[in-house]
C-alpha positions in Angstrom: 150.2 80.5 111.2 149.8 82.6 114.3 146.9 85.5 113.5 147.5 89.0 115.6 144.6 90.5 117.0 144.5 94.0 117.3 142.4 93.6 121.3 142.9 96.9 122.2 141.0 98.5 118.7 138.4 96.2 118.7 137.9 96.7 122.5 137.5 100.3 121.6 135.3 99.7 118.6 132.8 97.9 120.9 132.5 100.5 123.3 132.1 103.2 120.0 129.1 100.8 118.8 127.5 100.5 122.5 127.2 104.7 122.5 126.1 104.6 119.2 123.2 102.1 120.3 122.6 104.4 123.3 122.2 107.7 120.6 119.6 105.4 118.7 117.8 104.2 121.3 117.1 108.1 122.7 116.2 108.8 118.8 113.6 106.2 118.3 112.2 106.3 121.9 111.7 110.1 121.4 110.6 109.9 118.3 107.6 107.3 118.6 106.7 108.6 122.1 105.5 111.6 120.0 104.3 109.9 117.2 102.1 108.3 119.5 100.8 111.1 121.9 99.9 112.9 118.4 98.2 109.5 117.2 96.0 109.2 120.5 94.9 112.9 119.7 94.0 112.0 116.6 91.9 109.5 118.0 90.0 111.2 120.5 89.2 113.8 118.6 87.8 111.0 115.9 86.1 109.8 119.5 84.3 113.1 119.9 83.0 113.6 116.7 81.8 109.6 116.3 80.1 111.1 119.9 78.7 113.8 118.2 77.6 113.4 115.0 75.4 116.7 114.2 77.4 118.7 115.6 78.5 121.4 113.9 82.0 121.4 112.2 83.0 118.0 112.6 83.0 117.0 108.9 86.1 119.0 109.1 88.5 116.6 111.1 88.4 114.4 108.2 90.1 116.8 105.8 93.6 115.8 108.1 95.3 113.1 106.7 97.0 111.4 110.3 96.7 107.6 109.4 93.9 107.0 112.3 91.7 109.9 110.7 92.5 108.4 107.4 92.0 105.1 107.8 88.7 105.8 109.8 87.4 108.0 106.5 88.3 104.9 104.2 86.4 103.0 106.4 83.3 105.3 106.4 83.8 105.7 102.8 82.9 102.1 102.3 80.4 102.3 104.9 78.4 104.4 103.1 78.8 103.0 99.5 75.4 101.7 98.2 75.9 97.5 97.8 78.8 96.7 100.1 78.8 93.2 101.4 79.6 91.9 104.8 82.3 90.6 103.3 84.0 93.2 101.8 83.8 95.6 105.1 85.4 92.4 107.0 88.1 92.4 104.6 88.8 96.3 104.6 88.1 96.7 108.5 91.0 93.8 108.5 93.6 95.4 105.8 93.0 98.8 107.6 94.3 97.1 111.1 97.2 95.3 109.7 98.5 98.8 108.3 97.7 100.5 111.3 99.6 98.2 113.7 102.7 97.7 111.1 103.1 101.8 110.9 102.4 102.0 115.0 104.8 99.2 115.8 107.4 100.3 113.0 111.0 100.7 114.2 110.3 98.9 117.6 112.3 96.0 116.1 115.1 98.3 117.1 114.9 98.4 120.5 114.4 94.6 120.9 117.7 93.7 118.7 119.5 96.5 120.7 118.1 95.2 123.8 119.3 91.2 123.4 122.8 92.5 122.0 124.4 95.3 124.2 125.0 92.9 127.2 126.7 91.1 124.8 128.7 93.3 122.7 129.7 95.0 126.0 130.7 91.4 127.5 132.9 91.3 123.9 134.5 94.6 124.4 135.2 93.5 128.3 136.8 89.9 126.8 139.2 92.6 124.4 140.3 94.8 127.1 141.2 92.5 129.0 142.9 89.9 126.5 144.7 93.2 125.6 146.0 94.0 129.2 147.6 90.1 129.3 149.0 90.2 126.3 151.0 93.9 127.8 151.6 91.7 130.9 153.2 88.8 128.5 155.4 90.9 126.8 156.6 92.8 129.8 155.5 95.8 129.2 153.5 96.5 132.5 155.0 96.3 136.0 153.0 98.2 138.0 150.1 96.4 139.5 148.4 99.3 139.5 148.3 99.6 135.9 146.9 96.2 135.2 144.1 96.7 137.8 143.1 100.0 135.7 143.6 97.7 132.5 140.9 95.5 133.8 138.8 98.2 135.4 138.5 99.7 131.6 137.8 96.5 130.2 134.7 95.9 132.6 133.4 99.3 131.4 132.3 97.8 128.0 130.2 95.7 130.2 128.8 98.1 132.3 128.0 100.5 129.4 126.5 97.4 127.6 124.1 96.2 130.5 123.2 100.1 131.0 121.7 100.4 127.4 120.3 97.2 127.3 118.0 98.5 130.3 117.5 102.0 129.1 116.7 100.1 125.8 114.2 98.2 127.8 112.1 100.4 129.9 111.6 102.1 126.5 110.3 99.1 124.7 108.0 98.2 128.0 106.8 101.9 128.4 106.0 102.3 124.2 105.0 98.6 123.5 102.2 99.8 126.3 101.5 103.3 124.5 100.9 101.2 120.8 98.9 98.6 121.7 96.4 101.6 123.1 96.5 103.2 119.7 95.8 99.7 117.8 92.9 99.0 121.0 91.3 102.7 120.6 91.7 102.0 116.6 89.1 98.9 117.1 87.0 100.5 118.7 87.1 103.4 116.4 85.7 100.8 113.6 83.2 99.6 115.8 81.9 103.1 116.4 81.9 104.1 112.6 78.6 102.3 112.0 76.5 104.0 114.2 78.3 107.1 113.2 77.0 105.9 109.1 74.1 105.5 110.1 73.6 108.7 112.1 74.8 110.7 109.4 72.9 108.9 106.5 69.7 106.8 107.9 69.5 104.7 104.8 73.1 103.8 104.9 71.8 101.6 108.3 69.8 99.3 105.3 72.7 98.9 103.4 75.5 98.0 105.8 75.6 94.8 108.0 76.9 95.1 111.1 80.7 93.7 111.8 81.1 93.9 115.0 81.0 91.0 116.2 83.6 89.6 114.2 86.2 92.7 115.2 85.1 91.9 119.5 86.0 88.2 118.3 89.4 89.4 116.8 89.9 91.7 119.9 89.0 88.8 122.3 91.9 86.7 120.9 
């Protein structure tokens, strides 16, 4: 039993899929780049108040519900509750990071699968178009040199196509793989700051809370 191949479609469908990769790599780079510019905002302005606790008006950044300001007011919430064990704080400082990171690193799965597989799906595509040009040379329905040579020249375009968003893909995974881990570094050191921001605040929440940081610089060091 001898199975036909349509080359020429599936040659075509690669390079379709390799544009469409390209259109969703520009999306999501785009689209976290801002997410994360508007993130470190958020985080220095949580800086400057932690930096300034009397001053006046700066009760109010906490009424905006970004997820650094609101994981920071959580935070200080259970700062200041009367009782709270060591314990408890550790665990909440550590929930609080683990959601942080998975929202700041959401959707950069994308760009690594994209990365690893346009080379390849553009190698497919280049495999396709050119199987298809043989099997025109085969059944005699190409004579001119000339067109076979443009039959393979369109066949290496999957390829080139493919290694092109593969390294657009990559310089925006290095350049926003950069940009989250500063949001998840300035978040740690946005928990170690809400202490002595506590404590400033409300002197005799300084009696009631033990200090953590020394386990988060241990979790930072590793």
């Amino acid at each position: 039993m001898h199975l036909e191949i349509d080359t020429a479609y599936f040659h075509h469908v690669c390079i379709m899929a390799l544009y469409a990769s390209m259109v969703l790599l520009a999306f999501v780079i785009v689209e976290r780049f801002i997410y994360y510019v508007l993130l470190n905002m958020r985080a220095n302005r949580v800086s400057t108040v932690f930096h300034t606790p009397t001053k006046t008006g700066s009760d109010m950044v906490w009424t905006r519900r970004d997820l650094i300001t609101r994981s920071i007011g959580d935070y200080l919430t259970a700062l200041q509750a009367p009782g709270i064990s060591r314990a408890r704080l550790e665990d909440l400082s550590a929930a609080l990071f683990i959601t942080v990171n998975g929202k700041v690193g959401a959707r950069l799965w994308m760009l690594d699968t994209i990365v690893t597989a346009a080379p390849l799906v553009g190698l497919l595509g280049t495999i396709l178009g050119i199987m298809d040009t043989f099997n025109a040379l085969s059944a005699g329905g190409i004579s001119d040199p000339a067109a076979v040579s443009r039959g393979i020249g369109a066949a290496l375009l999957a390829t080139a196509i493919g290694i092109g968003t593969a390294l657009f893909g990559l310089l925006g995974h290095n350049m926003l793989h950069r940009m989250a881990d500063h949001v998840t570094e300035e978040f740690k050191r946005l928990l170690l700051l809400a202490e002595s921001y506590a404590a400033a605040r409300e002197p005799s929440a300084a009696n009631r809370v033990t200090n953590i940081g020394s386990a988060i610089r241990g979790e930072a060091a590793e």
